[in-house]
Every structure is written in C-alpha cells, then in structure tokens.
C-alpha positions as CSV (number, residue, x, y, z in Angstrom):
1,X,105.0,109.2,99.8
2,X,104.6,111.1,96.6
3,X,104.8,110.3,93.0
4,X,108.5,108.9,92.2
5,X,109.3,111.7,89.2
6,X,110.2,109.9,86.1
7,X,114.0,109.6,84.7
8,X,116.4,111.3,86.5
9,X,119.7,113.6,85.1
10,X,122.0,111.0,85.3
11,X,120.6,107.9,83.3
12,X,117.7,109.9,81.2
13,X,114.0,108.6,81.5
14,X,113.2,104.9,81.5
15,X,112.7,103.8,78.5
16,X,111.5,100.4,76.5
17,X,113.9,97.7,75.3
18,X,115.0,98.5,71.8
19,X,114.4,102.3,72.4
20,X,117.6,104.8,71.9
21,X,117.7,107.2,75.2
22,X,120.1,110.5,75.9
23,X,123.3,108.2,77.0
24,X,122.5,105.8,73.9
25,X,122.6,108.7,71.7
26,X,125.9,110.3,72.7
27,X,127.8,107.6,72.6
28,X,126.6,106.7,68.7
29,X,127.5,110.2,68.2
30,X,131.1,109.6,69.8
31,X,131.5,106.6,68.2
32,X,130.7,108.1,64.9
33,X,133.3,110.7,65.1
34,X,136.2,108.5,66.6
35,X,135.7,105.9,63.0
36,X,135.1,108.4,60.8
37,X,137.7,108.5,57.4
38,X,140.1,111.5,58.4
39,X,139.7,112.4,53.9
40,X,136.1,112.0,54.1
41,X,134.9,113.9,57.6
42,X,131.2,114.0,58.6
43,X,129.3,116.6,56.4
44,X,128.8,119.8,58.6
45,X,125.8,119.9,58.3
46,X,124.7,116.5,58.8
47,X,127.0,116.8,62.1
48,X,125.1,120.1,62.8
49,X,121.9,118.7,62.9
50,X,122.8,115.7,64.8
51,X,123.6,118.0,67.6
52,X,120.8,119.6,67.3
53,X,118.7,116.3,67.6
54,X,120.9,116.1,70.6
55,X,120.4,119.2,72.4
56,X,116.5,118.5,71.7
57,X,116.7,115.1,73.4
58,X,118.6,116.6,76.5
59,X,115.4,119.0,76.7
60,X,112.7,117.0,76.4
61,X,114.7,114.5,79.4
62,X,115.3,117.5,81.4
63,X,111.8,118.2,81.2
64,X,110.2,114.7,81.7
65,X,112.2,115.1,85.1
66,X,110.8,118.1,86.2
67,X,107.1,116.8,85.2
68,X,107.9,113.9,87.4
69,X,108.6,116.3,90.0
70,X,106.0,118.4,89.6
71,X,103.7,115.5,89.8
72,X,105.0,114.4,93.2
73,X,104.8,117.9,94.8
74,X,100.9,118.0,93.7
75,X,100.4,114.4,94.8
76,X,101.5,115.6,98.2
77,X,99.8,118.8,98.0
78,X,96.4,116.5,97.3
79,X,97.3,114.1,100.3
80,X,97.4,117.2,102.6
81,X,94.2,118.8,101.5
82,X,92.6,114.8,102.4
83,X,93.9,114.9,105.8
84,X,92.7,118.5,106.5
85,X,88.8,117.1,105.7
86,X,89.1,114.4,108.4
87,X,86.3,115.0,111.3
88,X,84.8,117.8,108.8
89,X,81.3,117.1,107.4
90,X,81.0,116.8,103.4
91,X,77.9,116.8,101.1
92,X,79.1,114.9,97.7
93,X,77.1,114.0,94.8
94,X,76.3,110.2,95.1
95,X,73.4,108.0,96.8
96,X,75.2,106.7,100.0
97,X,73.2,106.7,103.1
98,X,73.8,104.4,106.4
99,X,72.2,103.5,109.6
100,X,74.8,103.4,112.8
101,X,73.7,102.2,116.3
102,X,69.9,102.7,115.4
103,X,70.4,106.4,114.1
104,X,69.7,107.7,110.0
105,X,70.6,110.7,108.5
106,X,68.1,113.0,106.3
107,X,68.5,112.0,102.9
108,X,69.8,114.6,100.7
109,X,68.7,115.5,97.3
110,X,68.1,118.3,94.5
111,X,65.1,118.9,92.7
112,X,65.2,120.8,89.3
113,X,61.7,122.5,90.0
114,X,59.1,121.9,91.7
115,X,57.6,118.6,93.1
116,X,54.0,117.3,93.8
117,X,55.2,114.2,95.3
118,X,58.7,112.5,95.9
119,X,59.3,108.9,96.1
120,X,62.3,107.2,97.5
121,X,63.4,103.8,97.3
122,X,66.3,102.5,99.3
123,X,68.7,99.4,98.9
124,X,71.2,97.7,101.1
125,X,74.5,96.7,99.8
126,X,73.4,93.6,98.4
127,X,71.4,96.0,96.1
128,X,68.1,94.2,97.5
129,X,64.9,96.3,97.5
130,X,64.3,97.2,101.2
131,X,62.2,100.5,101.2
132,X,60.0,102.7,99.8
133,X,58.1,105.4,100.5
134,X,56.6,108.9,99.0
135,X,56.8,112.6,100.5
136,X,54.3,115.5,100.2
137,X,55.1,118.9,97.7
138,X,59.1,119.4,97.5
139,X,60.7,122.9,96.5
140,X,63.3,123.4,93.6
141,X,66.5,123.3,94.8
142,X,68.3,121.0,98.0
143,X,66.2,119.5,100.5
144,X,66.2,116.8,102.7
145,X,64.3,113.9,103.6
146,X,63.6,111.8,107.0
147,X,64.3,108.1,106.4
148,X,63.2,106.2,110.1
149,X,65.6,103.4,109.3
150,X,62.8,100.5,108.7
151,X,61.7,98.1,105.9
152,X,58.6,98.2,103.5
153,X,57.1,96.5,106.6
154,X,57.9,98.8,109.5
155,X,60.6,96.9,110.7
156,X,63.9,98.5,111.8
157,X,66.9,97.8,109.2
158,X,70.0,96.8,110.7
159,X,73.1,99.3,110.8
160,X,75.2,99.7,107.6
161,X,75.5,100.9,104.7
162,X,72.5,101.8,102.5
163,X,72.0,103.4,98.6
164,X,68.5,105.6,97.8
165,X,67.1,106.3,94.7
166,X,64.0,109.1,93.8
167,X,61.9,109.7,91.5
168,X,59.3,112.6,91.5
169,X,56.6,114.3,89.3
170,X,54.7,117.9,89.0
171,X,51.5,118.8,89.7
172,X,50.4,117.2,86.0
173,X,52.2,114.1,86.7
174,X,54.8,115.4,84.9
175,X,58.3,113.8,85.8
176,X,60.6,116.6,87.3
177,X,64.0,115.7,86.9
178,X,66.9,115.6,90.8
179,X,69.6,113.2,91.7
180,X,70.4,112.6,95.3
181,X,73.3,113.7,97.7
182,X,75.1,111.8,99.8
183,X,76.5,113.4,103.4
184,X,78.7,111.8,106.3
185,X,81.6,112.9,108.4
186,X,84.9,112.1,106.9
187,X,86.7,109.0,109.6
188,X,90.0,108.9,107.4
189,X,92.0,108.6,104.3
190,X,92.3,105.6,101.6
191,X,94.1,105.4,98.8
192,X,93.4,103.7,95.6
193,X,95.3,103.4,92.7
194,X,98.0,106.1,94.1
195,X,95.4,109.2,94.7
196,X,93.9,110.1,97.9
197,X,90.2,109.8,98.9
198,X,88.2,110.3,101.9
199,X,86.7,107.7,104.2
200,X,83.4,108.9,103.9
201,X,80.6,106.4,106.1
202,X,83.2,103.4,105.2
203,X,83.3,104.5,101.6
204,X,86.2,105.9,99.8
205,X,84.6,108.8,97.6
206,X,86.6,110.8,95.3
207,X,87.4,114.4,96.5
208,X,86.1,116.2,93.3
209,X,82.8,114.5,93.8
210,X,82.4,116.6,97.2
211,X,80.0,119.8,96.8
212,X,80.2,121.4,100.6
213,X,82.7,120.9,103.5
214,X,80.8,121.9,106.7
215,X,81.7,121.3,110.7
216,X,80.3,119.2,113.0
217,X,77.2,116.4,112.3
218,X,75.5,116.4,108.7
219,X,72.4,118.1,108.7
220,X,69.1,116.5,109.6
C-alpha cells in the first residue's frame, strides 16, 4: 500500500475550490475562440502565448503525476527495506533500554575521549528516577555498560521498558562530552504517519536513526 500519486492524466491534479486546473483552462480557451467577433479575431499573439501558458500547464500536471508516482515506488521500496530488518539486531542512536523475563542488555554509549568515571542514571516510562550508579576509567569511542536490572536499593526492577542517561568527566573533573545508544532485535513493522519504522523493544524508531544492523542477540 504505497503512496496514492497525485492527479492523474485524465482530470489533472487535485486542486482547491476557486483554483483554475488543465480541463478548466482549455475549455476557457475553447470558449474564447467559439465567441470571438469574426472582424475582430484574437490577436496572434495574445493567442500564441495563451497556448503556450497551456502547453506549460500540461507539463507541470504531467509531472506532478509522475512525482506522485515516484513517491509511491520509494514508499514501497522503504517498506521492503523495514521488513528485511525484522529478527536482525540494530544499534540506533537514542536511550531505550528494557528488562524482559529478568534479563538486561549492556547499555550502549560513546564517549568523545577519555573518561575517569561514568555515571548512569536510569528511568522507567513514567520518567521516575529508579537508578544510578558510576563505572571505573571508560575509553574514547563505543563501549558498553552492565546494568543488573535493580533499583537505587538493590531491588530487582520489573520487566519493561527503561530510558538511561550519562554523564562523565576526565581525570581533572573535566566533563567529557557521549550520548548513549540504544540496541534491541527488531519484532516488526509500524507505521506512523504513512512511513515505515521498526518495532524495536516495543518502540517504533525511525530507520535513519539506526547506526549498525548486526545478526543474532545485541551485544553484552
């Protein structure tokens, strides 16, 4: 189910009420010619130009069809590519974690340069305040984080979804700039709006936003 292309070559594009289209024009032009005064005929020039207006307006619909077209051969070329990720792991830039039957996954991030110390803090989807905790010397570049699934308090979180956010600093105490990563096996497709995204850990997510496609169970 693709895009439906806009206008068509038999009744022009859709247009507003109160706006002239291809058919609209023609007949004014017919019309103009069957009342004009035999003495007095339609300067040639004038009538010259108003085909040309004509011909221009038969282009532009011809291609505003073929725009529509085009648009509804990429939409299904984009819907194709989102099936093909299903079962595949992908890394995407975003905070989206999750616990499932007891189990987390490493929490994926990028530093800038080098750390001293990270610290995490991790929210449910209520956007309450359930954990935080800090990690030894970090590398520039990706890396990944153990997360045992529990509160501030040691207690285990229940499954679902969960958002992370970091903050870490230099040797100095300097703040060294990273943003986090978000992994998870695509389950599906959604749609919103018309375009295709993946299912990504019950969250649609945006197929430009994806980084890395990889098989089999996100890295740990």
């Amino acid at each position: 189910a693709g895009v439906t292309p806009i206008g068509n070559q038999g009744s022009g594009p859709s247009k507003m009420p109160g706006e002239l289209g291809r058919d609209d024009f023609l007949n004014l032009l017919v019309t103009q010619l069957q009342y004009q005064d035999p003495l007095n005929p339609m300067d040639s020039t004038d009538f010259t130009a108003q085909l040309a207006q004509f011909s221009s307006l038969e282009q532009l619909t011809n291609m505003n069809s073929q725009l529509g077209e085009l648009t509804a051969a990429q939409t299904a070329v984009n819907n194709a590519q989102a099936v093909a990720y299903i079962g595949r792991t992908v890394l995407s830039n975003g905070n989206a974690t999750r616990i499932a039957e007891g189990q987390t996954e490493a929490l994926q991030l990028v530093l800038d340069a080098p750390a001293q110390e990270v610290f995490i803090s991790v929210y449910d989807e209520t956007g309450a305040l359930r954990s935080t905790f800090s990690t030894d010397a970090m590398a520039a570049g990706r890396g990944a984080i153990e997360w045992e699934g529990t509160d501030m308090d040691g207690n285990a979180l229940p499954d679902g979804n969960y958002w992370f956010e970091l903050a870490a600093v230099d040797t100095v105490g300097e703040e060294v700039e990273g943003h986090p990563l978000s992994s998870g096996i695509v389950s599906g497709v959604g749609f919103e709006n018309g375009e295709a995204r993946l299912v990504v850990n019950g969250l649609l997510m945006s197929m430009d936003s994806v980084i890395e496609v990889s098989q089999g169970e996100p890295t740990e």
